[in-house]
Every structure is written in structure tokens, then in C-alpha cells.
N, CA and C atoms of all chains as a GROMACS GRO file, in nm:
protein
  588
    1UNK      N    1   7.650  12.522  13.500
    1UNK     CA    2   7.648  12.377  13.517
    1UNK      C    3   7.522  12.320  13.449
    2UNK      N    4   7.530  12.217  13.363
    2UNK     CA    5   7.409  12.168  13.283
    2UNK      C    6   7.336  12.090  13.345
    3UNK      N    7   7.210  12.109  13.321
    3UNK     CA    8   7.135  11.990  13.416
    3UNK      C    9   7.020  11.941  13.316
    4UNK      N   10   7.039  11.782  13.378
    4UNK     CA   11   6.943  11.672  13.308
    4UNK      C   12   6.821  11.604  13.380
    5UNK      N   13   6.715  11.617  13.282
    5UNK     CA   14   6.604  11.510  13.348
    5UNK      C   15   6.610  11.430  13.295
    6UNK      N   16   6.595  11.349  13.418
    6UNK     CA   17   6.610  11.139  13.407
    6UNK      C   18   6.505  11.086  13.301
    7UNK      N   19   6.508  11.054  13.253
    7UNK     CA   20   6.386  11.002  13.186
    7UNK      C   21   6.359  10.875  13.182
    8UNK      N   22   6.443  10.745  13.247
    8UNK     CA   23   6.439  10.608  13.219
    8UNK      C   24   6.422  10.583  13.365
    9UNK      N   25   6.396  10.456  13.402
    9UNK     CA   26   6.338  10.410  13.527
    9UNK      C   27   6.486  10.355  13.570
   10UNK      N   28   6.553  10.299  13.469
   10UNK     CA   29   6.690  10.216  13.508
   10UNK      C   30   6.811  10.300  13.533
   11UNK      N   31   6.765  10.397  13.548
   11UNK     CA   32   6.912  10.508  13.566
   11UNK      C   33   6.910  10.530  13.720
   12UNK      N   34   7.030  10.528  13.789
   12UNK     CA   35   7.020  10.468  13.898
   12UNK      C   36   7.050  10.582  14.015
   13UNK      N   37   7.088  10.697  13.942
   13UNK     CA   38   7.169  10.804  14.054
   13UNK      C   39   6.985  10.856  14.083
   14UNK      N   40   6.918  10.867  13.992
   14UNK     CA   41   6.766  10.949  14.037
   14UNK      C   42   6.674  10.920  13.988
   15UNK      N   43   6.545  10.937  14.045
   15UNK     CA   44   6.417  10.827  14.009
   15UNK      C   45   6.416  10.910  13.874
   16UNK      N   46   6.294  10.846  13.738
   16UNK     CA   47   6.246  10.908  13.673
   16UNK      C   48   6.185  11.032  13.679
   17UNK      N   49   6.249  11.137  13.585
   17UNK     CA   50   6.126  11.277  13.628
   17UNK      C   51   6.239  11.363  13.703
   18UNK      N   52   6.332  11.312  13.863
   18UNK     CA   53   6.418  11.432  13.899
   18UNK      C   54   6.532  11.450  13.804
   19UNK      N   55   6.601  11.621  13.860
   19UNK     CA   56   6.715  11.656  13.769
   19UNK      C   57   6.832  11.616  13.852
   20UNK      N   58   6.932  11.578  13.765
   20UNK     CA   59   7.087  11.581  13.804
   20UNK      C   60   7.097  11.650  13.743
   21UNK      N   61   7.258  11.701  13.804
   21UNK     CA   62   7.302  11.804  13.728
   21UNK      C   63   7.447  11.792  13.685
   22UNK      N   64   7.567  11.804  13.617
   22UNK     CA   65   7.694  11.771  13.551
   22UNK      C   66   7.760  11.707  13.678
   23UNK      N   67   7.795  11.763  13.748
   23UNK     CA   68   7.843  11.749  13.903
   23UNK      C   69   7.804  11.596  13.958
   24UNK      N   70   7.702  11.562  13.958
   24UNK     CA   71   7.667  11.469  14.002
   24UNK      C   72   7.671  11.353  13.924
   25UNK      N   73   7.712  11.395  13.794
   25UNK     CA   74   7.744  11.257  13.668
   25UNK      C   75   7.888  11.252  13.666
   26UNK      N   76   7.960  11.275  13.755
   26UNK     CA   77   8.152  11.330  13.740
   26UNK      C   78   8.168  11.138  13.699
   27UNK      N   79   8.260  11.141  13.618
   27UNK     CA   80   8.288  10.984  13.577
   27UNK      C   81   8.177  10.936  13.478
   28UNK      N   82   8.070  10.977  13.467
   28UNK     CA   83   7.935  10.890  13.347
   28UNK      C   84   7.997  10.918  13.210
   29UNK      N   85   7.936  10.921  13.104
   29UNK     CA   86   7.976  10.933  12.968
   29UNK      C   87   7.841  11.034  12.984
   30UNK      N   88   7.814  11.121  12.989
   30UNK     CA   89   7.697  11.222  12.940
   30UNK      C   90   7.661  11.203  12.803
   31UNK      N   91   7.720  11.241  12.728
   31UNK     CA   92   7.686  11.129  12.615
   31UNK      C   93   7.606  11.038  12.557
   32UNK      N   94   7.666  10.960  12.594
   32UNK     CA   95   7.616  10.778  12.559
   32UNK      C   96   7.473  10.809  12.713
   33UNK      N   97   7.458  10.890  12.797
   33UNK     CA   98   7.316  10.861  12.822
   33UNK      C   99   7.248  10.933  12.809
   34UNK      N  100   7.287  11.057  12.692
   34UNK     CA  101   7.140  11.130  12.656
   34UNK      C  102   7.150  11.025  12.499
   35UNK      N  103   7.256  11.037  12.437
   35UNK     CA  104   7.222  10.928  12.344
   35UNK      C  105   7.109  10.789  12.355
   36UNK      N  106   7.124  10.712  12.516
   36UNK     CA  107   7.052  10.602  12.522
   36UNK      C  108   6.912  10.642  12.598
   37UNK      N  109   6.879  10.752  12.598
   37UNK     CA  110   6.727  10.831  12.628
   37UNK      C  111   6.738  10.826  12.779
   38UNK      N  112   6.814  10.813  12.836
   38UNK     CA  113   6.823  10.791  12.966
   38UNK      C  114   6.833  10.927  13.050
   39UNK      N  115   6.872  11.065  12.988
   39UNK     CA  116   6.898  11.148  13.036
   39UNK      C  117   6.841  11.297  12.927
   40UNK      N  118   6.786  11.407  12.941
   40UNK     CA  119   6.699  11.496  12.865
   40UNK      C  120   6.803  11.644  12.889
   41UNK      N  121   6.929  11.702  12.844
   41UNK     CA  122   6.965  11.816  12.848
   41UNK      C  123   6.829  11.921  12.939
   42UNK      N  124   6.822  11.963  12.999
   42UNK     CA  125   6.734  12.084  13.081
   42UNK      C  126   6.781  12.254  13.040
   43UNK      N  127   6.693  12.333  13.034
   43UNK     CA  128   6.740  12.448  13.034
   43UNK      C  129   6.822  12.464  12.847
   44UNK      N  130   6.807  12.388  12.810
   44UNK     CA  131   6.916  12.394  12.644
   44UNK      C  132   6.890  12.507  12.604
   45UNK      N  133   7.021  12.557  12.560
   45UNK     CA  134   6.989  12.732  12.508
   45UNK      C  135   6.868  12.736  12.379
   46UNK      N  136   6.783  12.786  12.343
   46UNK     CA  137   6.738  12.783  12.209
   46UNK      C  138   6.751  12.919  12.133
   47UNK      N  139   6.722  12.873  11.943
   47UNK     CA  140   6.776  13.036  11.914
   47UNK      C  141   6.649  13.123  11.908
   48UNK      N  142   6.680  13.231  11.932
   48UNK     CA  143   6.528  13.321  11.944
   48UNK      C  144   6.589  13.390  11.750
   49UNK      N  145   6.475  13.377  11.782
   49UNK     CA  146   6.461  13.476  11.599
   49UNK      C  147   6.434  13.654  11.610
   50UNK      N  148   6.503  13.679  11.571
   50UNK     CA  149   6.474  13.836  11.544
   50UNK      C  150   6.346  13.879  11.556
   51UNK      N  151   6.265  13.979  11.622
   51UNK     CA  152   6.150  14.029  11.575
   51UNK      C  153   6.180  14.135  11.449
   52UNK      N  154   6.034  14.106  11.414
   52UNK     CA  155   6.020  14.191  11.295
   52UNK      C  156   5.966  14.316  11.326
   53UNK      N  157   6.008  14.415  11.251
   53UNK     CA  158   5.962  14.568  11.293
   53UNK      C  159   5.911  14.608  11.198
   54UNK      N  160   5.745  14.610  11.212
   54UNK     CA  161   5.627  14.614  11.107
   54UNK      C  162   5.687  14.748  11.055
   55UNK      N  163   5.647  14.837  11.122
   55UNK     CA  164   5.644  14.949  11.126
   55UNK      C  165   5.772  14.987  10.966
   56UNK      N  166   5.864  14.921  11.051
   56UNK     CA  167   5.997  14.956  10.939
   56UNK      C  168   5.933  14.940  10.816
   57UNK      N  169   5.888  14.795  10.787
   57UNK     CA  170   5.846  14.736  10.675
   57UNK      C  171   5.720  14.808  10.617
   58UNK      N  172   5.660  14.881  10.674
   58UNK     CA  173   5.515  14.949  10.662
   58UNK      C  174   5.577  15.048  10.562
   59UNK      N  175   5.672  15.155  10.613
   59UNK     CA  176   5.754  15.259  10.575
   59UNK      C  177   5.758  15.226  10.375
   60UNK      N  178   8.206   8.486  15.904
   60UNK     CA  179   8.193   8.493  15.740
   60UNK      C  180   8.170   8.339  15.696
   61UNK      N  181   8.097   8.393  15.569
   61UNK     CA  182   8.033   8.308  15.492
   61UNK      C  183   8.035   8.300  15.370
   62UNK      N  184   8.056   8.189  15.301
   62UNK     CA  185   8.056   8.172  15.127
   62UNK      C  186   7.966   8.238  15.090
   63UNK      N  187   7.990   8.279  14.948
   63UNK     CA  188   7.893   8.351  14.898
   63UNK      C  189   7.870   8.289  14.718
   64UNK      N  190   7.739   8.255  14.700
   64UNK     CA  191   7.696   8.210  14.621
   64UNK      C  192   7.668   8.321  14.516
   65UNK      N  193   7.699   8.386  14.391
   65UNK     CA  194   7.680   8.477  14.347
   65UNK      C  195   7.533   8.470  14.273
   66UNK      N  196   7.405   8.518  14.375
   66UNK     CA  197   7.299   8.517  14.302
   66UNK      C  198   7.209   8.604  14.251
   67UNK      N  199   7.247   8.774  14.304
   67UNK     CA  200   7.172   8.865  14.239
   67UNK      C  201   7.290   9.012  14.281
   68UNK      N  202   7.412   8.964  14.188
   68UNK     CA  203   7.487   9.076  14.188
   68UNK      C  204   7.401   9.231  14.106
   69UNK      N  205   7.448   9.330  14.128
   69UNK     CA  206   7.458   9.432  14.085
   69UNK      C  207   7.513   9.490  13.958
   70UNK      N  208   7.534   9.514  13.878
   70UNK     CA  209   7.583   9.601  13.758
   70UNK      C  210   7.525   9.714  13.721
   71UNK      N  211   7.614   9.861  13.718
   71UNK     CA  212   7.605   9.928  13.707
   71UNK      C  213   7.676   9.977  13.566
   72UNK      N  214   7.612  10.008  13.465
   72UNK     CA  215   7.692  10.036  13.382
   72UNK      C  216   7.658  10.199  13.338
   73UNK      N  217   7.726  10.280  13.362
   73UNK     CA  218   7.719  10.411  13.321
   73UNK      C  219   7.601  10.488  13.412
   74UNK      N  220   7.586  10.421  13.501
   74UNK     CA  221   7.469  10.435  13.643
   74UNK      C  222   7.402  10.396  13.592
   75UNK      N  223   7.369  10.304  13.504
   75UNK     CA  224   7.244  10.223  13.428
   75UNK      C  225   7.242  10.055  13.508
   76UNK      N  226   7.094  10.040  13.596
   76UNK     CA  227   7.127   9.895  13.624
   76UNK      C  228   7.076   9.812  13.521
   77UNK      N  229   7.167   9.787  13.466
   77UNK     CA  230   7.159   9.675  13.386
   77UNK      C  231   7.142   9.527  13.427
   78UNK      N  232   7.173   9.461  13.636
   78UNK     CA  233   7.157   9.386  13.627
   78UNK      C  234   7.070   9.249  13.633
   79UNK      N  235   6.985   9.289  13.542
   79UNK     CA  236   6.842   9.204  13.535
   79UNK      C  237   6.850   9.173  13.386
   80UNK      N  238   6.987   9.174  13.346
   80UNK     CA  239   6.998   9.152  13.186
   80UNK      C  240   7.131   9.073  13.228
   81UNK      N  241   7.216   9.047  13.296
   81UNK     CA  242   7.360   8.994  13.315
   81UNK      C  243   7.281   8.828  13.381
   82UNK      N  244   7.401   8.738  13.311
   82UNK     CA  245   7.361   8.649  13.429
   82UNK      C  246   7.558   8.599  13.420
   83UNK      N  247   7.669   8.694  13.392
   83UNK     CA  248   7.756   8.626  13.439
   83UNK      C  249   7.870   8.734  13.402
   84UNK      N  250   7.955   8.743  13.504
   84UNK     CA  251   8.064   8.896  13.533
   84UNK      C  252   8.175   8.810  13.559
   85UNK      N  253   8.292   8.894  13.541
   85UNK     CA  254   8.390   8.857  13.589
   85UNK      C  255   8.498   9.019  13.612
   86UNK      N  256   8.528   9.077  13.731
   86UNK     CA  257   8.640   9.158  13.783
   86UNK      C  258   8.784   9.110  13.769
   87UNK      N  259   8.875   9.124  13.719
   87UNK     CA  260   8.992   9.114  13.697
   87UNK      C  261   9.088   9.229  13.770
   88UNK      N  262   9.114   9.235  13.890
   88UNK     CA  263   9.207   9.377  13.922
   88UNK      C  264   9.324   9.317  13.945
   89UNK      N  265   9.409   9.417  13.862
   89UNK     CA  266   9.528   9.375  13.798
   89UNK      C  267   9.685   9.479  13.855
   90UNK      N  268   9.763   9.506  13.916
   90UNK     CA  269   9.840   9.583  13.892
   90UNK      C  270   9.998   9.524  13.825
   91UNK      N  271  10.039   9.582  13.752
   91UNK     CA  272  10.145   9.527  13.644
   91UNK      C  273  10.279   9.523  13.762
   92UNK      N  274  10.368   9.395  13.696
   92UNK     CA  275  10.480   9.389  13.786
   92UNK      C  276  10.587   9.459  13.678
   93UNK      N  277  10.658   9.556  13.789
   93UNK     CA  278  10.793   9.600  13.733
   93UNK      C  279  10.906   9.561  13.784
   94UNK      N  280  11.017   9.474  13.662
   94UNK     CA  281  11.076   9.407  13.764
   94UNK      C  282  11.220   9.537  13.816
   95UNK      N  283  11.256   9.526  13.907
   95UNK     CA  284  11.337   9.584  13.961
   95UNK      C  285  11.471   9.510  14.013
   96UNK      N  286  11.478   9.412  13.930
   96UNK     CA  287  11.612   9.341  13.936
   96UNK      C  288  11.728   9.334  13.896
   97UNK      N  289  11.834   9.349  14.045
   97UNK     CA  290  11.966   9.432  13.972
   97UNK      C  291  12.069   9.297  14.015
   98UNK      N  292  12.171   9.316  14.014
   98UNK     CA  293  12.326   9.209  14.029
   98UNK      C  294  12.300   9.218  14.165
   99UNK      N  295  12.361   9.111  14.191
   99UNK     CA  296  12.328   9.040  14.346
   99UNK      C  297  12.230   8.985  14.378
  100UNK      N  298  12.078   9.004  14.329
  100UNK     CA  299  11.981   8.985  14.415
  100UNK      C  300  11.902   8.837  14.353
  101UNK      N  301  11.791   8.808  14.325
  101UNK     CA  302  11.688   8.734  14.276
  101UNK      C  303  11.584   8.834  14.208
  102UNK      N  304  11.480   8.753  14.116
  102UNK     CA  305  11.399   8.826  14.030
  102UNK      C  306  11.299   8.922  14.175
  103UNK      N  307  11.308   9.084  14.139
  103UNK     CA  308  11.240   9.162  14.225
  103UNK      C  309  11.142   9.212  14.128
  104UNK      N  310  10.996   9.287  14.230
  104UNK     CA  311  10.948   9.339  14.156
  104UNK      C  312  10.875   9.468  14.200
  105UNK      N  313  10.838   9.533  14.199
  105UNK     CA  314  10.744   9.630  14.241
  105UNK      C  315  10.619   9.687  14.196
  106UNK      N  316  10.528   9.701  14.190
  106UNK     CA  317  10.344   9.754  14.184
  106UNK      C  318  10.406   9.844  14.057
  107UNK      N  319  10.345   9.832  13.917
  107UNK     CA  320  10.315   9.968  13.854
  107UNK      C  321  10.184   9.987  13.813
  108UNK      N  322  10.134   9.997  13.722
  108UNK     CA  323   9.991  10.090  13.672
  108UNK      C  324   9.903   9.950  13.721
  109UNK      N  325   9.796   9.974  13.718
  109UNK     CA  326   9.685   9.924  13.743
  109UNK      C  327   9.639   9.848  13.577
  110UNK      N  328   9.641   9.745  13.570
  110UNK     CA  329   9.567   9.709  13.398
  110UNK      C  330   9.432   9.604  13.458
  111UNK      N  331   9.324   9.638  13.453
  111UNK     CA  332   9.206   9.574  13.492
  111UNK      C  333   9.122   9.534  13.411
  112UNK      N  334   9.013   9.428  13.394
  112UNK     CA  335   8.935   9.437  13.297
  112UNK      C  336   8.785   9.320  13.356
  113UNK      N  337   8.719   9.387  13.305
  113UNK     CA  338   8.598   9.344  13.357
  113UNK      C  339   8.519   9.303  13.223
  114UNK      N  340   8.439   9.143  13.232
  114UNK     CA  341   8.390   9.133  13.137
  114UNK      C  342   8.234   9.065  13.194
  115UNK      N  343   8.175   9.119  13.139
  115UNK     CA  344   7.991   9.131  13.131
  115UNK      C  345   7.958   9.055  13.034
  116UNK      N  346   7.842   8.929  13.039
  116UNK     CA  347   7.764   8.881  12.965
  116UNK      C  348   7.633   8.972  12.955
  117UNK      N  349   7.588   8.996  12.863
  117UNK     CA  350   7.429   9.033  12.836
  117UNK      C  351   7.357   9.015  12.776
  118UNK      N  352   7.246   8.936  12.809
  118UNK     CA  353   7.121   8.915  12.743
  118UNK      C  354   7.040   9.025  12.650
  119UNK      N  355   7.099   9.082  12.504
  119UNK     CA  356   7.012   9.130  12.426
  119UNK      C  357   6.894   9.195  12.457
  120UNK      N  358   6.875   9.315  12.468
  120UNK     CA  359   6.725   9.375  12.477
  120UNK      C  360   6.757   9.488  12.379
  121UNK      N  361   6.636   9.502  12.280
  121UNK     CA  362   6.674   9.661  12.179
  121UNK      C  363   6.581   9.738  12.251
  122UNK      N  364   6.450   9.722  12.384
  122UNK     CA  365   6.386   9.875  12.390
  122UNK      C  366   6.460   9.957  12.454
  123UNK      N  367   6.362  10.061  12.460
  123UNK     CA  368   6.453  10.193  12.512
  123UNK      C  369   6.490  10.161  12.631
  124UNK      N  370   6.623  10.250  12.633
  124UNK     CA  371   6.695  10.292  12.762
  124UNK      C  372   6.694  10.116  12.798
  125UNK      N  373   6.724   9.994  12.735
  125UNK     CA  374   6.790   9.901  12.805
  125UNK      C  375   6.924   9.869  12.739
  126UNK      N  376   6.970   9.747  12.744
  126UNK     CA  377   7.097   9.715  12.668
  126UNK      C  378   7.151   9.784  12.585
  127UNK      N  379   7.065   9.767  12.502
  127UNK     CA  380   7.106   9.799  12.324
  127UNK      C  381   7.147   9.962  12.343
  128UNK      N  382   6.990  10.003  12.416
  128UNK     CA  383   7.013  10.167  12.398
  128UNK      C  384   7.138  10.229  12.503
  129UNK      N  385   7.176  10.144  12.614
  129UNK     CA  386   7.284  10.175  12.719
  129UNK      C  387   7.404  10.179  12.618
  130UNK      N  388   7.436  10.024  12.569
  130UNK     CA  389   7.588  10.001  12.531
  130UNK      C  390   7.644  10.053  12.399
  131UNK      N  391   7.530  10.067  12.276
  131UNK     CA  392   7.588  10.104  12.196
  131UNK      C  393   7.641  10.232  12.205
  132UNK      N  394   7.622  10.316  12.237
  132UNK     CA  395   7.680  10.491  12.245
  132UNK      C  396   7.801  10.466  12.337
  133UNK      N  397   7.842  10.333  12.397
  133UNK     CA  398   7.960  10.377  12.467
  133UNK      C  399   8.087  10.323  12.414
  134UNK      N  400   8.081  10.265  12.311
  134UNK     CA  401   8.167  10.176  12.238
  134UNK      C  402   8.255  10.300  12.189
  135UNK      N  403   8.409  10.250  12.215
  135UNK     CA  404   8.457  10.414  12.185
  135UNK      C  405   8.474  10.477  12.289
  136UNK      N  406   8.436  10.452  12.376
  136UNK     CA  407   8.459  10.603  12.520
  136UNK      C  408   8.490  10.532  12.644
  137UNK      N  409   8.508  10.583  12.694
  137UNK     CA  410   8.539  10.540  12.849
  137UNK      C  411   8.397  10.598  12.956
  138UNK      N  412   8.414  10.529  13.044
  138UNK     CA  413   8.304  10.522  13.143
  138UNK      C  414   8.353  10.444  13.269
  139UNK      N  415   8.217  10.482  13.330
  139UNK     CA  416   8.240  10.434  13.488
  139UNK      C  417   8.159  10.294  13.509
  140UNK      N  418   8.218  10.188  13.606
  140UNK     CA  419   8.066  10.040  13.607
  140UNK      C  420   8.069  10.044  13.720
  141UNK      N  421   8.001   9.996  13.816
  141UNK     CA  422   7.967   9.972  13.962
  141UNK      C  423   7.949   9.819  13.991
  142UNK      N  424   7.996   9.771  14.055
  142UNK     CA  425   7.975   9.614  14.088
  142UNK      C  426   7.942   9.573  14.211
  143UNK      N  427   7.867   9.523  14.274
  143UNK     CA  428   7.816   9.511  14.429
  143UNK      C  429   7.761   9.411  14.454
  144UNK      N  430   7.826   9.288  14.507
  144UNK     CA  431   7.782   9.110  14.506
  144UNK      C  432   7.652   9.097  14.531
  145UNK      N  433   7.614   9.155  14.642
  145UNK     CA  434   7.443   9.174  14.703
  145UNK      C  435   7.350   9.263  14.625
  146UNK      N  436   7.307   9.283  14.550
  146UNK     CA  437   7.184   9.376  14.519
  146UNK      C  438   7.145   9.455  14.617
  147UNK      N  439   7.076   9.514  14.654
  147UNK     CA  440   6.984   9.547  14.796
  147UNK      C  441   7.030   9.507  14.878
  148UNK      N  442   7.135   9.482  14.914
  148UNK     CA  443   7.194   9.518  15.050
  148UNK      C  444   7.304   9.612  15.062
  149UNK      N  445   7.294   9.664  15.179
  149UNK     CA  446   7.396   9.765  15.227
  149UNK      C  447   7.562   9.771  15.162
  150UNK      N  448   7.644   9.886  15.130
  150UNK     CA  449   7.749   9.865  15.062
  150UNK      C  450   7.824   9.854  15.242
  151UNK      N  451   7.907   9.713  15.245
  151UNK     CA  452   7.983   9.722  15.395
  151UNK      C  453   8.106   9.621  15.346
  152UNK      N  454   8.204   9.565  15.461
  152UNK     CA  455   8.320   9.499  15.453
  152UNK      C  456   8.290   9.384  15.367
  153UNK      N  457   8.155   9.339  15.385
  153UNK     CA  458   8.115   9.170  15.352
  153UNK      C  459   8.039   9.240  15.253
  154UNK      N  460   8.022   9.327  15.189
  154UNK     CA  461   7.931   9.325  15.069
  154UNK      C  462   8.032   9.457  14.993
  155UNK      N  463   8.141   9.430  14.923
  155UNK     CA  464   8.192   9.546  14.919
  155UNK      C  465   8.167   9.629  14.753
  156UNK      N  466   8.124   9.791  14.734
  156UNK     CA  467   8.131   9.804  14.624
  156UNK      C  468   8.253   9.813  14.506
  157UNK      N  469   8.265   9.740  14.394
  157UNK     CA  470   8.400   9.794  14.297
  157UNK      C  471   8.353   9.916  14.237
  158UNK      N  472   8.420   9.988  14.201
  158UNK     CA  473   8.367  10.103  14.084
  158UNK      C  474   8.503  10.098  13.965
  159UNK      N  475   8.504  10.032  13.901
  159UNK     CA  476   8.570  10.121  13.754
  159UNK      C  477   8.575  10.208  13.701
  160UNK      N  478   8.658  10.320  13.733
  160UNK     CA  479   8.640  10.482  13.684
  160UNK      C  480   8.788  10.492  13.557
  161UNK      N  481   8.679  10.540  13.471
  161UNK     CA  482   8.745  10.571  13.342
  161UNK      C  483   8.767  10.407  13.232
  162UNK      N  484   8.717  10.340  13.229
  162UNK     CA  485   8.723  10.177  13.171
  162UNK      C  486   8.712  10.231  13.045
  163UNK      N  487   8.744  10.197  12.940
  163UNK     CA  488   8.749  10.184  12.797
  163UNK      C  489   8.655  10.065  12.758
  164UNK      N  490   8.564  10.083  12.664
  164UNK     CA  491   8.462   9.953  12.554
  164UNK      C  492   8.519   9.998  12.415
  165UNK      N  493   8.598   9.873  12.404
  165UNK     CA  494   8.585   9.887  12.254
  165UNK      C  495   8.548   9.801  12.193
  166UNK      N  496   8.458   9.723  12.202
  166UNK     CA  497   8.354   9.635  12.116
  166UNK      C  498   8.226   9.580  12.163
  167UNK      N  499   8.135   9.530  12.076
  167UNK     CA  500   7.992   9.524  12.146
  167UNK      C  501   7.957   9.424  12.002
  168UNK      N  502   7.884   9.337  12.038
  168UNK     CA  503   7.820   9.258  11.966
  168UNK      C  504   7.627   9.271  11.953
  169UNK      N  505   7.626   9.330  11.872
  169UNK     CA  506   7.483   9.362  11.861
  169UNK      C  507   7.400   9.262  11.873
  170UNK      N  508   7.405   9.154  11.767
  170UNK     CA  509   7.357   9.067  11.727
  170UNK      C  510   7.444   8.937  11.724
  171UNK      N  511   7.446   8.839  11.807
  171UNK     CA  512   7.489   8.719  11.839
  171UNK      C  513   7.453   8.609  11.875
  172UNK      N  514   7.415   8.527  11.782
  172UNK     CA  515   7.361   8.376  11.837
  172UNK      C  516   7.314   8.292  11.770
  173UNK      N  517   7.332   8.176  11.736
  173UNK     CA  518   7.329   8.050  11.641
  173UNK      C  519   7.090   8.003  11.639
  174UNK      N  520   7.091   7.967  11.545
  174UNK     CA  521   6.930   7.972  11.545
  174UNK      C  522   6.868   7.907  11.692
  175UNK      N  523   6.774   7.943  11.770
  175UNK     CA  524   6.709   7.922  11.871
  175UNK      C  525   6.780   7.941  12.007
  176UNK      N  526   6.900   8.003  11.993
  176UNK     CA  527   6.969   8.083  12.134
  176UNK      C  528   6.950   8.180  12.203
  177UNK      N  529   6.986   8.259  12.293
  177UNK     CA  530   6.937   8.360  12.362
  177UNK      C  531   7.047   8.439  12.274
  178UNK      N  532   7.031   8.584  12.258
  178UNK     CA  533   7.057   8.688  12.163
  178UNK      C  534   7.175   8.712  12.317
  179UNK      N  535   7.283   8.742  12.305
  179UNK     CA  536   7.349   8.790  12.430
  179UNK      C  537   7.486   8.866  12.342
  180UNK      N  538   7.524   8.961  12.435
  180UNK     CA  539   7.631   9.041  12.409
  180UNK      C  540   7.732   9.054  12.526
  181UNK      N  541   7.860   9.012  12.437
  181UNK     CA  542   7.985   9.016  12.609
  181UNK      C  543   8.050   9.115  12.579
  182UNK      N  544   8.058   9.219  12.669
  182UNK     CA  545   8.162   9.312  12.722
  182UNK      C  546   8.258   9.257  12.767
  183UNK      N  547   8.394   9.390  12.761
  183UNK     CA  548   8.470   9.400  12.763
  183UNK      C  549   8.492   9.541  12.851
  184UNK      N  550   8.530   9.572  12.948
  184UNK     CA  551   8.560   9.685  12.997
  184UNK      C  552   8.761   9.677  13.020
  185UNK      N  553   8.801   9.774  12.964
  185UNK     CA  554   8.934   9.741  13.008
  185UNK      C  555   9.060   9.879  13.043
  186UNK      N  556   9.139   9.879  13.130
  186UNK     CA  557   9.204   9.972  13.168
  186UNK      C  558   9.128  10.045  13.287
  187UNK      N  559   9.153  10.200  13.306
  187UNK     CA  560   9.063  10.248  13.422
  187UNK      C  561   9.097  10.205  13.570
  188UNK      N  562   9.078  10.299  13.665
  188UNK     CA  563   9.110  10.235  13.772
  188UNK      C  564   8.990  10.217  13.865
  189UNK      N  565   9.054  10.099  13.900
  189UNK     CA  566   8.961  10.064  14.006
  189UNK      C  567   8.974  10.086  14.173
  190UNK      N  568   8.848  10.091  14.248
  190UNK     CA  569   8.825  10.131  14.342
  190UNK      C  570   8.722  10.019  14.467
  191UNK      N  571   8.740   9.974  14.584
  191UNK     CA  572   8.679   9.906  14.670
  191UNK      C  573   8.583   9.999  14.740
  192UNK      N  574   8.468  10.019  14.781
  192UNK     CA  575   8.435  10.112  14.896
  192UNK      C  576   8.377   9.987  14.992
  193UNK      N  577   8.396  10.005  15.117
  193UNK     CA  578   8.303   9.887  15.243
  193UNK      C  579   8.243   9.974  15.329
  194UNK      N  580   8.240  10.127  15.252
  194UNK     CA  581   8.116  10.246  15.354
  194UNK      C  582   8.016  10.291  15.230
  195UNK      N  583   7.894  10.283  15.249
  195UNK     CA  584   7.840  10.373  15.143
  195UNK      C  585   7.877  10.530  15.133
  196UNK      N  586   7.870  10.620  15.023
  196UNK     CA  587   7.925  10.712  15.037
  196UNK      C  588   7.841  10.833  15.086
   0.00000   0.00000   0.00000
């Protein structure tokens, strides 16, 4: 389940700063309110990069 | 009970209160007549779909997270609005909330207004069904 921090004062389900989470936006456009800064994806997967193996490369 | 002067309604648009930017709404709940009229009788009819539409005045704002940044991303999609006559007061029989779940926007006026007017944009919310609550939830 994805969860968002509020980031706007006018968003009305939670003060600025706490998380909702998908569940609790059932009916919003998720969307149109990370689009209008109102809401910050939490947790977003990021890509990790390969380490490099000196050693190999030393060889 | 008592008249009610509409002076600091509520708007909820996408759980965004927007209403400190509205100064004029209108709820339309609508359910379509089907007529059901056969030989013998007079014109009958019966309840079908719900066709509703709610239209919002708004006073122009481009900073963040107000107007501009709420409505434009929803143009195109459907969403939820909240409507509640009283502001800050309790959701009950005499103050009751609407919710529009699933409403369609399909247009938005960015920029509107003849030289020295207030910049304002009218919605359109339309379709979606609507809902009364007189308990908070």
C-alpha cells in the first residue's frame, strides 16, 4: 500500500508533515494531488546501481 | 429550524479546501426519469441513473498547492468534492455533508477576465454519484 506525505496546509484529510496512505485517499485522484504538490509519494522504490568489483577490474 | 443564509460554505475539492477561494456553488442532484408508460394508463415514470452536476466559481490563485495547482491536473479525470453549508460546524441533520464520488471536470478556465476584474475560474463537476451524510463518519 503506497503512502504519502502531506505537504500543503490545504489538504484536508491530514495536517502538513503526517502520512496517508492509498486506503485513506479511496475516491481522490492521487494524481492530480501529487501533481498539485499537495501530496509527496513515501517510501518510492529507487534504482540501486550495481557495485563495482575492484578486485575484478584490478585482475 | 431556521433559514440559512449561505455564508461560509465548505468546498472540498479532491480533499483540497478550496473554500476561501469560492464565493458561489451551486449542487444540482438529479435522478433521470424513465418513462414507464404503457396503454391504459397516464404518462408514468420511474428513478433511473443519477445525472448531477455541481458548478464552482473560483477566484484565480497560481501559488502552490492553491487553485491553479489543485484544478489543473484534474481536468480529464474524475474525482471526489465535499460540500458542507456550515464550515466549522458539526456534519448533522441541519448541517448536512454532500460528497460527489467519481464527478468528471472537463474544462477549466485558466485565465478569465475583461481588464480590471477579478481573474476567476467556473467549474463544472458532472455525473458521479452523490451522497448526503447528517452523522460525521
Amino acid at each position: 500500500m503506497a503512502q504519502f506525505k502531506v505537504l500543503s496546509d490545504n489538504f484536508h484529510l491530514a495536517e502538513k508533515g503526517k502520512t496517508v496512505d492509498s486506503a485513506q485517499l479511496d475516491g481522490c485522484n492521487i494524481e492530480a494531488l501529487v501533481d498539485g504538490g499537495h501530496l509527496a509519494e513515501v517510501n518510492a522504490k529507487t534504482v540501486k546501481s550495481e557495485p563495482v568489483d575492484t578486485k575484478e577490474q584490478e585482475k | 429550524m431556521a433559514k440559512l443564509v449561505l455564508t461560509n460554505a465548505q468546498i472540498l475539492v479532491n480533499t483540497v479546501d478550496l473554500s476561501g477561494f469560492s464565493n458561489s456553488l451551486e449542487l444540482n442532484y438529479e435522478v433521470e426519469a424513465v418513462e414507464v408508460t404503457s396503454f391504459g394508463t397516464n404518462r408514468s415514470f420511474i428513478g433511473g441513473l443519477q445525472n448531477n452536476t455541481l458548478t464552482v466559481e473560483f477566484m484565480q490563485d497560481f501559488a502552490a498547492t492553491e487553485v491553479e495547482a489543485t484544478v489543473y491536473p484534474l481536468v480529464g479525470t474524475t474525482t471526489t468534492v465535499k460540500i458542507l453549508p456550515v464550515k466549522g460546524t458539526a456534519i448533522s441533520a441541519t448541517n448536512p455533508e454532500y460528497t460527489l464520488t467519481g464527478c468528471y471536470l472537463a474544462s477549466h478556465t485558466p485565465v478569465a477576465a475583461t481588464v480590471g476584474e477579478l481573474a476567476m475560474t467556473s467549474l463544472t463537476f458532472t455525473g458521479g454519484t452523490l451522497t448526503k451524510a447528517t452523522t460525521a463518519p
